[in-house]
C-alpha positions in Angstrom: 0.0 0.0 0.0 1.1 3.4 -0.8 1.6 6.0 2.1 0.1 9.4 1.2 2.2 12.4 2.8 0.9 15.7 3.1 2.9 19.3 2.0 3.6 20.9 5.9 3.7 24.0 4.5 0.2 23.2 3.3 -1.1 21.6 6.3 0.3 24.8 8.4 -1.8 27.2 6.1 -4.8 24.9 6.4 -4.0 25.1 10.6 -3.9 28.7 10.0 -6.8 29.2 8.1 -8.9 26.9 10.2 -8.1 28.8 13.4 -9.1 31.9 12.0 -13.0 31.0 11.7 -15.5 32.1 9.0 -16.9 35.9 10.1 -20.7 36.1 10.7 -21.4 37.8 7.6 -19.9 34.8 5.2 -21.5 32.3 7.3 -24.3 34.1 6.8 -23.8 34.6 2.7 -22.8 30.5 2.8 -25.9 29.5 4.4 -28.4 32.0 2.2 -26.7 30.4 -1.2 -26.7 26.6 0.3 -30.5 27.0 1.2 -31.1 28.6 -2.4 -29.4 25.6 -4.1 -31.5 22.8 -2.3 -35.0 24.5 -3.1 -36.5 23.3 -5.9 -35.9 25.1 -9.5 -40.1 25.3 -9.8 -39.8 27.4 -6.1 -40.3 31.0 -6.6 -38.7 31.8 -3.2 -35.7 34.5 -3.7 -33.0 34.9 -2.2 -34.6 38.2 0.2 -37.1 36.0 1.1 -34.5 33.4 2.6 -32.9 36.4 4.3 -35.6 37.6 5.8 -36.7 34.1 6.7 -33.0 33.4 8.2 -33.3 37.0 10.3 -36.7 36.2 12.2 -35.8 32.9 13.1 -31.8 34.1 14.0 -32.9 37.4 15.6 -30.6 39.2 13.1 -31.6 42.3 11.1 -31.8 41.1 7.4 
């Protein structure tokens, strides 16, 4: 079997990255555009609707 070995410099930018976290507002833009993709393409939900949808049941202004 073949061993796989990682780049460290990689792995240390990944640590790096990973530690900082995502900021609220890219969550936020993430979880609007995941939502949007699993609705169906017949839906005529838009994307304010989700936002406003996300802000009422988050408490967070849209």
């Amino acid at each position: 079997m073949v061993e796989l070995h990682s780049d460290p410099a990689l792995l240390s930018a990944l640590r790096k990255a990973a530690a900082l976290g995502v900021p609220a507002e890219q969550a936020r833009k993430q979880k609007v555009s995941y939502i949007l993709g699993a609705v169906s393409d017949k839906s005529n939900i838009t994307k304010e609707r989700i936002q406003e949808v996300l802000s009422e049941s988050e408490d967070v202004p849209a």
